[in-house]
C-alpha positions in Angstrom: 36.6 104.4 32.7 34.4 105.8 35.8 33.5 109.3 35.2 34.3 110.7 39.1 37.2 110.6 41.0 37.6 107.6 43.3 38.4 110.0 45.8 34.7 111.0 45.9 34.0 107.4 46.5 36.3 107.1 49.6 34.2 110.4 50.7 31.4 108.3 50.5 32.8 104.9 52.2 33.7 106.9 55.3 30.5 108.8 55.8 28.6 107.4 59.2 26.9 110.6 59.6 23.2 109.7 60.7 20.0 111.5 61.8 16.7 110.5 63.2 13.6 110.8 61.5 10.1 109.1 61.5 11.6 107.4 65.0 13.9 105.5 62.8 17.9 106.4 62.9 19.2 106.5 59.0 22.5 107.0 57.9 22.9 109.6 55.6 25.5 109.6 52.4 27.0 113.1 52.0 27.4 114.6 49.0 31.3 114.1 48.4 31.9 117.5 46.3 29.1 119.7 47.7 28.8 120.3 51.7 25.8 122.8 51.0 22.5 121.9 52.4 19.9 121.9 50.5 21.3 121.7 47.1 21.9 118.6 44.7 24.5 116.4 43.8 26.3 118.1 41.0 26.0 115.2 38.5 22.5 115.3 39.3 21.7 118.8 38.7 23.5 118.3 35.4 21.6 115.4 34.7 18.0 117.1 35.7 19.1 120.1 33.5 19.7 118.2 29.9 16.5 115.7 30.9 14.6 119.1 31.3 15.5 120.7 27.9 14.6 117.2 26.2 11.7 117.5 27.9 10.9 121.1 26.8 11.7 120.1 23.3 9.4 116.8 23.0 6.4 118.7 24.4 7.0 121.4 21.3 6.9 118.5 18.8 4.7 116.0 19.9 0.6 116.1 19.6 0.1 112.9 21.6 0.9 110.8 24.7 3.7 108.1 24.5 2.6 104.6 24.1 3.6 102.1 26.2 6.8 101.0 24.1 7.3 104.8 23.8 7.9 105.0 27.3 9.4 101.7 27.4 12.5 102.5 25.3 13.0 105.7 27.7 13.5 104.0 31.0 16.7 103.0 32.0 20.6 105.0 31.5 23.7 103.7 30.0 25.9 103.1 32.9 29.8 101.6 32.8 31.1 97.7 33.4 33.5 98.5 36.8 34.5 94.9 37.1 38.2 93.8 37.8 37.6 90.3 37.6 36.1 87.6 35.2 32.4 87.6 35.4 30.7 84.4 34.1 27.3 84.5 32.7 25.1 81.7 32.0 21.3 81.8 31.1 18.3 79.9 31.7 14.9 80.1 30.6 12.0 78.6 32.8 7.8 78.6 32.7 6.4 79.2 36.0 2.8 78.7 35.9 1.9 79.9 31.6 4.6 82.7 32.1 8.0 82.2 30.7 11.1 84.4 33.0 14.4 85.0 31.7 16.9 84.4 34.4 20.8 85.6 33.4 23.0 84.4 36.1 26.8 86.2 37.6 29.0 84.0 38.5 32.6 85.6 39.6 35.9 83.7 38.5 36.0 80.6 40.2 39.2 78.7 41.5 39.4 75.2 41.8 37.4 72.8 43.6 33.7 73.2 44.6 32.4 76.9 45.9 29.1 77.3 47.6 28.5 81.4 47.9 25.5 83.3 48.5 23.1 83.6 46.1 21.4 87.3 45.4 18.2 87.8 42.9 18.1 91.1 41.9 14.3 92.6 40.4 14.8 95.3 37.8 12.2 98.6 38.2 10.4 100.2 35.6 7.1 101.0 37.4 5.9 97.6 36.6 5.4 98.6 33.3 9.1 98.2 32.0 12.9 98.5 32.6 14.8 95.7 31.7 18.1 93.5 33.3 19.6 94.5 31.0 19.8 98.1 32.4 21.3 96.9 35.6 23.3 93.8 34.5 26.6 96.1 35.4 25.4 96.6 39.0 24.6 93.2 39.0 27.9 92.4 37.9 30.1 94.0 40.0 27.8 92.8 43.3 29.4 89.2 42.0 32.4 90.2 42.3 32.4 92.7 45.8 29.9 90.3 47.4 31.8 86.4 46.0 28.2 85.9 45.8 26.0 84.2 42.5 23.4 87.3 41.1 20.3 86.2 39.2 19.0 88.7 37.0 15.1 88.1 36.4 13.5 89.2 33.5 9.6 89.2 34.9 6.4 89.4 33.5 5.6 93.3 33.0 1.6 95.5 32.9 -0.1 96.1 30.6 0.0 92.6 28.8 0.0 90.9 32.3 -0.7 92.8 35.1 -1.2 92.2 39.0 -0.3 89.4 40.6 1.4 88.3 36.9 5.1 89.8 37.8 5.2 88.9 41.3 4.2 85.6 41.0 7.3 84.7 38.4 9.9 86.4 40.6 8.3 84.4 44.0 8.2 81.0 41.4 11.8 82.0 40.6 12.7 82.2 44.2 11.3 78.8 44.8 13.0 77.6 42.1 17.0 78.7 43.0 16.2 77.9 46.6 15.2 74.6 45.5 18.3 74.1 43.2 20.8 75.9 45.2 23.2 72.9 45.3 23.5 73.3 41.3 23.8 76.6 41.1 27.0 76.5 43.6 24.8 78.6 45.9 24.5 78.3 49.5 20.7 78.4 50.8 20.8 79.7 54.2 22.1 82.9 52.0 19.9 83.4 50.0 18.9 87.8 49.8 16.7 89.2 46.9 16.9 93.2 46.0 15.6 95.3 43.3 15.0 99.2 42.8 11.1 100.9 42.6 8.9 98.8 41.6 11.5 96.0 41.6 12.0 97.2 45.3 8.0 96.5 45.8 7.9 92.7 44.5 11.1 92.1 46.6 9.5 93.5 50.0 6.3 91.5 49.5 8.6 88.1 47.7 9.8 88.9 51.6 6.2 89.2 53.2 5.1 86.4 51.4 7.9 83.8 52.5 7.6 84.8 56.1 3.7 84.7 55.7 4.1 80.9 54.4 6.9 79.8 56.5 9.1 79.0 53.7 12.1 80.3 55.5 14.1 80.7 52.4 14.8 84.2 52.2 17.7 86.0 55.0 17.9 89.5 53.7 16.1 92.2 51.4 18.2 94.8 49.7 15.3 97.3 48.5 16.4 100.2 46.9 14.2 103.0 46.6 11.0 100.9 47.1 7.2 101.5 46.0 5.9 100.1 49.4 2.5 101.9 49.2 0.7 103.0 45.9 -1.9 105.1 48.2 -0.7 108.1 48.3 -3.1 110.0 50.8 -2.6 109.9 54.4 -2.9 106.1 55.3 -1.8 106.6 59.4 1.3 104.8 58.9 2.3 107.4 56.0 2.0 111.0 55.3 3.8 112.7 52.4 4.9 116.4 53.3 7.2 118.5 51.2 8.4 120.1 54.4 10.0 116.9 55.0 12.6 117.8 52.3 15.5 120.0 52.3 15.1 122.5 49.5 17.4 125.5 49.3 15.7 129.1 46.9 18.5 128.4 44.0 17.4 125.1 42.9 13.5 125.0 44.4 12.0 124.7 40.8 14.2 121.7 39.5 14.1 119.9 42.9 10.4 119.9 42.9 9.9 118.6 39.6 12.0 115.1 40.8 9.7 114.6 43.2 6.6 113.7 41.3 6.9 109.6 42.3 4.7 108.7 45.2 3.6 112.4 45.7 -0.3 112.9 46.5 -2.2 114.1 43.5 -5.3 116.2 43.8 -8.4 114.0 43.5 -6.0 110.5 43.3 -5.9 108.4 46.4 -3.7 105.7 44.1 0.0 106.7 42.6 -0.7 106.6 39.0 2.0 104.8 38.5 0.5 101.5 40.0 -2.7 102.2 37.1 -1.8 99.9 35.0 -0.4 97.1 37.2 -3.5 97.0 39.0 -6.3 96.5 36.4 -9.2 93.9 38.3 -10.3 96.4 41.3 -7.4 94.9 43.7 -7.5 96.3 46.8 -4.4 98.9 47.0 -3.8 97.9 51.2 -3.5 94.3 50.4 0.0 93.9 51.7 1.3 91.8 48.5 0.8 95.3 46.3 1.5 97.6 49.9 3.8 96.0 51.9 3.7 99.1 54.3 0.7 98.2 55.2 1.1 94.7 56.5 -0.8 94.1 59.6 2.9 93.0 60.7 6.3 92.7 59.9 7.6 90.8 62.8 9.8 88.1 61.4 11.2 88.9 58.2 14.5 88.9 57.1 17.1 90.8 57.8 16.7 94.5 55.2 18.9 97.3 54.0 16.6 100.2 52.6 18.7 103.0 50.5 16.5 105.9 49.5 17.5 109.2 47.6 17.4 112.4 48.9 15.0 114.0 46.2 12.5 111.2 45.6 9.3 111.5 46.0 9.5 107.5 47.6 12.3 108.4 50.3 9.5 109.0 52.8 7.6 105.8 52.6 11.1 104.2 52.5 12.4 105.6 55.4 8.7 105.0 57.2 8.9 101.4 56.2 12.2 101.1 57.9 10.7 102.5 61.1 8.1 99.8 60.9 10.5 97.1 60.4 12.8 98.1 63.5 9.3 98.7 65.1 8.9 94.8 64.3 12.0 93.8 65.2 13.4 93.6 62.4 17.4 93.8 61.5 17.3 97.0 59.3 19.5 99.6 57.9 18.3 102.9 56.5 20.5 105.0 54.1 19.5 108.5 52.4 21.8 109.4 49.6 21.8 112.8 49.6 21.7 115.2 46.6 20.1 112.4 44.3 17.4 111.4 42.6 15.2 108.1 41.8 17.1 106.1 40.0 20.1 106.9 40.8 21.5 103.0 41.2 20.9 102.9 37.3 24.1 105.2 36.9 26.9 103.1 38.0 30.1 104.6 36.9 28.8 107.9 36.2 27.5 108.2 40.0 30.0 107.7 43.0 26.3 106.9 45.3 25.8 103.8 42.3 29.2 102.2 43.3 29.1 103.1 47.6 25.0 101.4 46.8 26.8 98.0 45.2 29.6 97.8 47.9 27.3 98.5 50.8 25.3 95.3 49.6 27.8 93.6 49.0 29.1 94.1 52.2 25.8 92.7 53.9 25.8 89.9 51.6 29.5 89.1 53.1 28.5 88.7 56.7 25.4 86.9 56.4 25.4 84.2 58.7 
């Protein structure tokens, strides 16, 4: 059972308020139970508040940094199964070039005869580092159903243990591959979208760049979601983080700030450190297949929706990126989700901006044509 009212997610559905910003016209998602400026969602303050305390009590008892599986086994959030319908799952198991990627594939119930639908890979986040599909395999789930589309779930190569170009390579191989064997998997390929949140947002704007760049022509739309699009965090031209660019009423200043930490400029760091371990051989942090932002251009991709929250420290690049696209040409839709934080699509069931996220995808995924 969801934990809001479905009234908040009608709130939600009807909201086409929109403002300009960065010369690029984004929609903004109200908060559907608090009309005050400023503030955060209420779920999310609640949220921020018990994360804090944990917080405050693992600093009092532990004398060293997490390791990596330490941090790995705290990513992610136990959100709800809000299908209606029979979800079928199969899974396959493929090497693409020494790597071995874990694809689990939604299929909703099927009627007689043969269906050909479109076909959406989704790219889990975890700042390359971790995450899992497992955390969004309900998301992924319910898309099947709203969208009458086939979702592939990758599980990708992850830093450390195999670090840039390792994770985008097996999502682009695994592109190549479902394109290639559309016809089996009952999935139409002049509908083909990919999608993923963070870092999974990253690999899915340069899988994008990267089949535009070679003329492959086999992807029509990018659902990114959140997105790392730069890992330089200092003033590039293109992009400029500035905290005046957030709404941030007195009462909650001190908790609001702390979300932001992702993709905010750190004294003496050009580079998000988040993007440390991913990049380990001295790549170059503008090439446009780690900062897609940064692309010489953008003409001719695919057809993008880019959802941001209201208190990540990301939504600027995010919403800059989607300037750059129009800029380009490109079909693009912006949408701030106000009152949130990063992450927020993990929370599906608990979140009422989790389920609008799904069904506005869905809904592009529906009318490609």
């Amino acid at each position: 059972m969801i934990k809001y009212s479905e009234a908040l997610s009608e709130t939600l559905k009807k909201d086409k308020t929109s403002l300009k910003m960065y010369g690029v016209d984004i929609q903004t998602k109200c908060i559907p139970d608090e009309p005050r400026k400023g503030y955060m969602d209420p779920r999310q303050l609640e949220l921020n508040k018990q994360e804090a305390n944990l917080f405050a009590n693992d600093a009092k008892n532990q004398q060293k940094q997490d390791g990596i599986e330490e941090i790995r086994k705290k990513m992610g959030f136990p959100n709800l199964n809000m299908n209606t319908v029979e979800i079928h799952t199969k899974y396959e198991e493929h090497n693409f070039d020494g790597n071995v990627v874990k694809i689990w594939i939604y299929y909703p119930r099927k009627p007689e005869g043969k269906i050909i639908r479109p076909g959406f890979i989704f790219i889990h986040g975890g700042a390359w580092i971790g995450g899992t599909p497992f955390t969004v395999e309900n998301p992924c789930r319910l898309l099947a159903e709203r969208a009458d589309c086939v979702v592939f779930n990758l599980d990708y190569s992850l830093a450390p243990e195999k670090p840039y170009p390792n994770g985008l390579n097996d999502c682009f191989n695994t592109l190549k591959y479902i394109y290639a064997n559309a016809e089996r998997f009952g999935v139409d390929k002049n509908k083909i979208g990919i999608g993923g949140d963070s870092a999974g947002g990253n690999i899915s704007a340069v899988c994008a760049l990267k089949d535009k760049e070679l003329g492959t022509g086999m992807l029509k739309y990018q659902a990114l979601i959140y997105p790392v699009v730069t890992v330089i965090t200092s003033d590039t031209g293109d992009y400029k983080w500035r905290i005046e660019d957030y709404d941030i009423c007195d009462e909650q200043k001190a908790i609001i700030d702390a979300s932001l930490s992702l993709g905010r400029p750190r004294r003496g760091s050009v580079l998000d450190e988040m993007a440390i371990p991913y990049l380990q051989h001295g790549e170059d942090p503008s090439n446009p297949y780690i900062s897609p932002l940064l692309a010489h251009t953008h003409n001719g991709l695919c057809k993008a929706l880019i959802a941001v929250a209201e208190y990540d420290g990301l939504r600027i690049q995010g919403e800059i990126y989607g300037e750059k696209l129009k800029e380009a040409g490109v079909v693009t839709r912006v949408i701030r989700y106000k009152g949130v934080n990063h992450a927020f699509f993990d929370k599906l069931g608990v979140f009422p901006q989790a389920e609008d996220l799904v069904q506005e995808i869905a809904n592009d995924l529906r009318s490609l044509n």
